[in-house]
C-alpha positions in Angstrom: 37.2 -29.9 7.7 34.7 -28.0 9.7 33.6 -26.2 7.4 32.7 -29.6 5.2 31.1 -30.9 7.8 28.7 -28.3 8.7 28.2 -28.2 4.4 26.9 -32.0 4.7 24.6 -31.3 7.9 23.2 -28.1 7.0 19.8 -28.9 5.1 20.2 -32.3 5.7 18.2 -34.4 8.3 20.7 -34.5 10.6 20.9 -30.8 11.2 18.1 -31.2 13.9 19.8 -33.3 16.4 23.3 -31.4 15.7 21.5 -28.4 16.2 19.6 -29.7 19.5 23.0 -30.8 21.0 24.6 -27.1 20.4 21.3 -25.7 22.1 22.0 -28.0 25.2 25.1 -26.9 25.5 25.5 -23.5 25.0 21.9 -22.5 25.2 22.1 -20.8 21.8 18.4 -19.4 20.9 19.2 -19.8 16.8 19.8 -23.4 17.1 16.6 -24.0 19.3 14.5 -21.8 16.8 16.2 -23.6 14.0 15.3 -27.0 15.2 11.5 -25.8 15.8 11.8 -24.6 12.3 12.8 -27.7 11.1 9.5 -29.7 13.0 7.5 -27.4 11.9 8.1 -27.9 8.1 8.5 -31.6 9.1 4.4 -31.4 10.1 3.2 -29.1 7.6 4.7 -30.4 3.9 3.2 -33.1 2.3 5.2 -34.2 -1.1 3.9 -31.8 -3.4 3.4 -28.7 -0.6 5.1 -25.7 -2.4 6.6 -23.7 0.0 8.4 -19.7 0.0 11.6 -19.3 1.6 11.9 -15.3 2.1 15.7 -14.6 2.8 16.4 -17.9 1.7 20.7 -16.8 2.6 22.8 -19.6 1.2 19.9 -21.8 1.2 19.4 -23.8 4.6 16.3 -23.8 5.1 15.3 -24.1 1.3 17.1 -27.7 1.6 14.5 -28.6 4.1 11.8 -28.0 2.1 12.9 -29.5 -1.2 13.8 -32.3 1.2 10.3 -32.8 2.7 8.3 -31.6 -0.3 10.4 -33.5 -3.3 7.5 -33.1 -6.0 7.1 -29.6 -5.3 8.6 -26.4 -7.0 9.6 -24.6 -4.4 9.7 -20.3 -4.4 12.5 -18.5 -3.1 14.0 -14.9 -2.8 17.6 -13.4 -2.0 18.8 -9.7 -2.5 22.1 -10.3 -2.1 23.3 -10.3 -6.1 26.6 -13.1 -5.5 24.1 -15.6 -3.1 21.2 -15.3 -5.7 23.2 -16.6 -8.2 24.9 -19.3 -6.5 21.4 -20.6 -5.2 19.8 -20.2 -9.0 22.6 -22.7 -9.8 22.2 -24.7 -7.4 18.2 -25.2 -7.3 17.8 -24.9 -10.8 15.1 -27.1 -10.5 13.2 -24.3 -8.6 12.1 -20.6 -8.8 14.8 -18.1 -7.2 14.1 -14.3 -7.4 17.2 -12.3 -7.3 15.2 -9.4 -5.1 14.1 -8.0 -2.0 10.5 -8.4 -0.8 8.4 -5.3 0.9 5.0 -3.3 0.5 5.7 -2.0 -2.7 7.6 -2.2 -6.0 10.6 -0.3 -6.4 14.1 0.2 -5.8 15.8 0.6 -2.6 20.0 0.0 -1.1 21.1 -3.2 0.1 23.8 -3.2 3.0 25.7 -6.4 2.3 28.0 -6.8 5.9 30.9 -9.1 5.0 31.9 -10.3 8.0 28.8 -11.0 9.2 26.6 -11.8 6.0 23.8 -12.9 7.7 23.1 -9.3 9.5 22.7 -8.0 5.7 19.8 -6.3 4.8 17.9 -2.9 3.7 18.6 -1.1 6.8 21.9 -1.1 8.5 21.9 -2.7 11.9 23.0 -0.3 14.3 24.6 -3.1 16.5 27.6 -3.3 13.4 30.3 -2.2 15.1 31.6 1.3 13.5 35.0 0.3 10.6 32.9 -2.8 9.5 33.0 -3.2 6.0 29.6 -2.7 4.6 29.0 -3.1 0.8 26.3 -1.4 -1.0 24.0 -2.4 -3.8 21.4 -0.7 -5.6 18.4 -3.6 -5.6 15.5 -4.5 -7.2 12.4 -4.6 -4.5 8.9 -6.5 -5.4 5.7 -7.9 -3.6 4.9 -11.3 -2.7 1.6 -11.1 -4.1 3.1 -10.0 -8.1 5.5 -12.8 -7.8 4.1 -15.6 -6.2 1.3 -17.0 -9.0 -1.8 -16.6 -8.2 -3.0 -20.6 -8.3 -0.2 -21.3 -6.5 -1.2 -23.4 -3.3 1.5 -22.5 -1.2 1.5 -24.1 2.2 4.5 -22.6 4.2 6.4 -19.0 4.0 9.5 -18.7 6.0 10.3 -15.0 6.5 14.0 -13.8 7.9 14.6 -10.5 6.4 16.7 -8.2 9.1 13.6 -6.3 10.2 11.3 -6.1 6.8 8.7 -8.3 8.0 5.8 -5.6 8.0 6.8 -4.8 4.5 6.3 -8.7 3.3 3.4 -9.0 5.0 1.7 -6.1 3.5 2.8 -6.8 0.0 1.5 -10.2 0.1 -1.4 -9.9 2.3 -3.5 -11.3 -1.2 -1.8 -14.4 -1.0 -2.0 -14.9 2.6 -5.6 -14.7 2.8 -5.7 -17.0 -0.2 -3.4 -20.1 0.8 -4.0 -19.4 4.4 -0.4 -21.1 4.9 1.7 -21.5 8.2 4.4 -18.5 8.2 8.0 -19.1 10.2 9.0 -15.5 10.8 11.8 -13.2 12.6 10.6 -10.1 14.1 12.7 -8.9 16.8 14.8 -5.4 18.3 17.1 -4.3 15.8 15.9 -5.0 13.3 12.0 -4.4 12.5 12.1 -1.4 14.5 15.2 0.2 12.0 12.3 0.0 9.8 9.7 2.0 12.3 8.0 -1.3 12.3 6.0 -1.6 15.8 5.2 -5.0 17.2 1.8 -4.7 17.1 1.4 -3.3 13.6 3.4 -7.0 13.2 0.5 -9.0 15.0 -2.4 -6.9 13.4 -1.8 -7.3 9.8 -1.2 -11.0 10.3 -4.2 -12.0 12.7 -6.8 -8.9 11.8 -5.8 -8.3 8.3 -4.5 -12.0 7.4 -6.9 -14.0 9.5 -3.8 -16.1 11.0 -3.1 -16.7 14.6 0.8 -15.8 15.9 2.5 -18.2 18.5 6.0 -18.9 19.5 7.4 -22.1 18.0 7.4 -24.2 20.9 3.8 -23.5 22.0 2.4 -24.4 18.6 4.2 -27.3 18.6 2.7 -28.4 21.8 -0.6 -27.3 20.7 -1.0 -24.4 23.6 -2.6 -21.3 22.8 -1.2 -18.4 20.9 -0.1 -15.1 21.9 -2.2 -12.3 22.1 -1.4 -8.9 20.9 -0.3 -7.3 24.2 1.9 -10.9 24.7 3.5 -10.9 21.1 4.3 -7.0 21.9 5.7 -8.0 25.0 7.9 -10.8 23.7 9.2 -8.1 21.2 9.8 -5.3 23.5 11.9 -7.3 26.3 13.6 -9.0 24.0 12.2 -13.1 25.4 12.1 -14.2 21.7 12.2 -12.8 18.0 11.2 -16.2 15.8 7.5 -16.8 16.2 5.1 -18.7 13.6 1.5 -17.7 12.4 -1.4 -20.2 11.5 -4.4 -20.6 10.7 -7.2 -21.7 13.3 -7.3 -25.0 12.1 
């Protein structure tokens, strides 16, 4: 029965004030960074806004933004072979890429955990504790910029990828200068640095090389000012918060 329930409120519009009663209560930092998430789509799609959902999981998120951008066909990519398929038949409707996004073309092993799905990705965490099962599969790997066309406007790019941020945001550097959109992204220990991925390499090819300014969620939802470099580095290193948005100036 739980598990029904949480089907029905995931995606749905009331997942934001389910999500901010479990924050009150147990403090959780994912259900506070998923109800930020959520307002910040909520301000930035218009009906026909196309946005990217990079990780897109089982699909969450990607609800939102069909939700709040109906006339729109949305963009969305998952390595994990079984969770690509189930969302292609699911959001048929719009495009899913059955790949893993990074700097360059190729190939490259995806570590699929199965107890704890959501830690998957193409590095293995070191904080999976040693007997967990750990799949392997050999999986495609392509670039924002080939797959995303280029007239498409998109206005938003959510990015949760286990540590490959650098990697997404190099390979699609062309069509973040282009759409200039608002980008939702994870960065945080454990998972960007498996990748050799330092903070501020994170914050310079988005504000010098992008042209976007990086905040936490909460302070651009107030409006404050963003973080920067030696702040965003600082938020990394100690560990004070690993979701963080980037925007243009406007």
């Amino acid at each position: 029965m739980i598990s029904a329930a949480k089907r029905l409120v995931v995606g749905s519009r009331w997942e934001s004030p389910v999500k901010r009663a479990h924050f009150i209560l147990t403090r959780a930092k994912n259900s506070l960074y998923d109800v930020q998430t959520i307002e910040i789509f909520r301000r930035v799609l218009r009906p026909n806004s196309v946005g990217v959902d990079v990780g897109c999981f089982e699909g969450s998120m990607l609800r939102h933004m069909i939700r709040l951008a109906p006339q729109a066909r949305h963009i969305a990519f998952e390595p994990n072979p079984e969770k690509a398929v189930s969302l292609a038949r699911r959001f048929r409707n719009h495009q899913i890429h059955a790949v893993a996004l990074g700097e360059t073309p190729g190939e490259q092993t995806f570590h699929e955990v199965v107890a704890a799905p959501a830690l998957s990705g193409l590095r293995r965490r070191a904080d999976i504790p040693a007997g967990t099962p750990v799949l392997q599969h050999t999986v495609r790997v392509e670039t924002l910029d080939r797959l995303v066309p280029e007239g498409t406007p998109v206005a938003l790019i959510k990015v949760d990828v286990e540590g490959g941020e650098l990697g997404v945001f190099r390979g699609g550097l062309q069509t973040l200068r282009r759409t200039r959109p608002v980008v939702v992204f994870e960065c945080g220990l454990g998972g960007a640095d498996l990748f050799g991925s330092a903070p501020g390499d994170i914050h310079d090819v988005l504000h010098d090389d992008a042209g976007l300014r990086v905040f936490l969620l909460g302070d651009w939802l107030r409006a404050a000012a963003p973080l920067s470099r030696e702040h965003f580095v600082e938020q990394f290193t100690q560990g004070l918060n690993y979701y963080f948005i980037a925007a243009p100036q406007s």
